[in-house]
VODRENVO-170561 format. One record per residue (C-alpha): chain; residue in one letter; residue number from 1; x, y, z. Coordinates in Angstrom, 3 decimals, decimal comma. Layout:
// residues N
(site A A NUM (X Y Z)) ...
//
This chain:
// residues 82
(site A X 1 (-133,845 -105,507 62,173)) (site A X 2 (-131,290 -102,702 61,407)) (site A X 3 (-132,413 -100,501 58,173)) (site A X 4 (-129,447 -102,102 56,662)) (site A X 5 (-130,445 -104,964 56,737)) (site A X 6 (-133,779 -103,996 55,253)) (site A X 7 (-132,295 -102,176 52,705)) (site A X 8 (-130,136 -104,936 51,946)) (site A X 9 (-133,642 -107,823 51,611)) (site A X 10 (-135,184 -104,790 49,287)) (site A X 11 (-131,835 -104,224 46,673)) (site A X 12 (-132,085 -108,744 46,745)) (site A X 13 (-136,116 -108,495 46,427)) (site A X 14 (-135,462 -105,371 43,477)) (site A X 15 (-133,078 -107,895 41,349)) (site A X 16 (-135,659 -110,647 41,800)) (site A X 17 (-138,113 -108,225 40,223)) (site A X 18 (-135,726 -107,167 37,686)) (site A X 19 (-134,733 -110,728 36,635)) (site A X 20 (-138,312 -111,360 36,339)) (site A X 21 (-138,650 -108,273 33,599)) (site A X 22 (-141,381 -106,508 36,159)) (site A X 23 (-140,561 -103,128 38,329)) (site A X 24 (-140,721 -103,120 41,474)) (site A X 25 (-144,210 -100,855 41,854)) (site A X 26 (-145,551 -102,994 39,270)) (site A X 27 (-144,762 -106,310 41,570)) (site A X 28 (-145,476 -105,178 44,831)) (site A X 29 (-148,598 -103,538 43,717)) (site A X 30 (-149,725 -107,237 42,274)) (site A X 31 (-149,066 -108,476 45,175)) (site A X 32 (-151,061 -106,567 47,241)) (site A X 33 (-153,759 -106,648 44,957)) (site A X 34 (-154,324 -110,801 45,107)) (site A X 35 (-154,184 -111,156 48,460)) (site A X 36 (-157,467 -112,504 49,431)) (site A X 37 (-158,116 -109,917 52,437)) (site A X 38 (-157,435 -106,927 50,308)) (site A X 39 (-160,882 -105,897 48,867)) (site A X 40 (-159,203 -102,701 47,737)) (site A X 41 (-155,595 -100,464 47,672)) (site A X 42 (-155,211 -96,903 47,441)) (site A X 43 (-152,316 -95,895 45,464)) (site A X 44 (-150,356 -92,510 45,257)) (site A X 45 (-149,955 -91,758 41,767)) (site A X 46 (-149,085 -88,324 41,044)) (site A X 47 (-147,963 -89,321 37,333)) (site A X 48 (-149,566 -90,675 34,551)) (site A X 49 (-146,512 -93,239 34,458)) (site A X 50 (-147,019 -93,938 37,629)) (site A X 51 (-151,247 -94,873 37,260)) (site A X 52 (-149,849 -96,725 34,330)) (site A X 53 (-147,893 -99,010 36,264)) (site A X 54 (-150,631 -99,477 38,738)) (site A X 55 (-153,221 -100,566 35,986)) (site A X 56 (-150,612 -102,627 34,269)) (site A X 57 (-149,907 -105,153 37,847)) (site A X 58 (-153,652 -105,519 37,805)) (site A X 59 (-153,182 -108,004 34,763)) (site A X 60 (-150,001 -109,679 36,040)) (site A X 61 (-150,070 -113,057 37,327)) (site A X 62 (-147,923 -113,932 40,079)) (site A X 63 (-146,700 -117,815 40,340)) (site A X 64 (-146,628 -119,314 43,339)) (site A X 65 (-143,391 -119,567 43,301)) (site A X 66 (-142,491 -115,963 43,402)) (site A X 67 (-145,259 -115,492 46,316)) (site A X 68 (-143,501 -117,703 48,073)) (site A X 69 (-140,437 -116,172 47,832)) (site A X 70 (-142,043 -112,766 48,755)) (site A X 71 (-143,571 -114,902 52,036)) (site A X 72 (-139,921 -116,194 52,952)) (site A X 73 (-138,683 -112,547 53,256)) (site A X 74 (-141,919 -111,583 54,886)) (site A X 75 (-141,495 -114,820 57,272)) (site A X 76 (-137,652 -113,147 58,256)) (site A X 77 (-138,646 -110,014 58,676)) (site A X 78 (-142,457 -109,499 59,454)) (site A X 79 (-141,269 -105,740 60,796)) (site A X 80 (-138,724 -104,549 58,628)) (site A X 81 (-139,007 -101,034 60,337)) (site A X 82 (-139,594 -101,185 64,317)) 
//
């Protein structure tokens, strides 16, 4: 897959998010966080903002829904940069 096109499944996955009233740190970190083979995840916060963010997807729930969504993209493009 091109970067294009990656870019282009990120801007569609960043309006999801922002239709949803999340950011997109805040989402994909809550994501990462319930997946059941993820015991822990290291995050690069240099900002207070940005460690705020982090502890604020550890109390969002994610439907189903909206993981499945996130799995369809993942399904298209399991290597979005080869």
């Amino acid at each position: 897959m091109s970067a294009h096109h990656f870019l282009l499944h990120l801007k569609l996955l960043s309006l999801t998010v922002a239709f949803r009233s999340l950011c997109l740190s805040m989402f994909l970190s809550a994501f990462v966080l319930r997946h059941p083979l993820v015991a822990s995840a290291v995050f690069g916060a240099t900002k207070i903002s940005q460690l705020t963010e982090v502890l604020q997807a550890t109390r969002i729930h994610l439907s189903e829904e909206i993981v499945s969504e996130i799995n369809e993209v993942h399904a298209r493009y399991p290597n979005p940069c080869p």
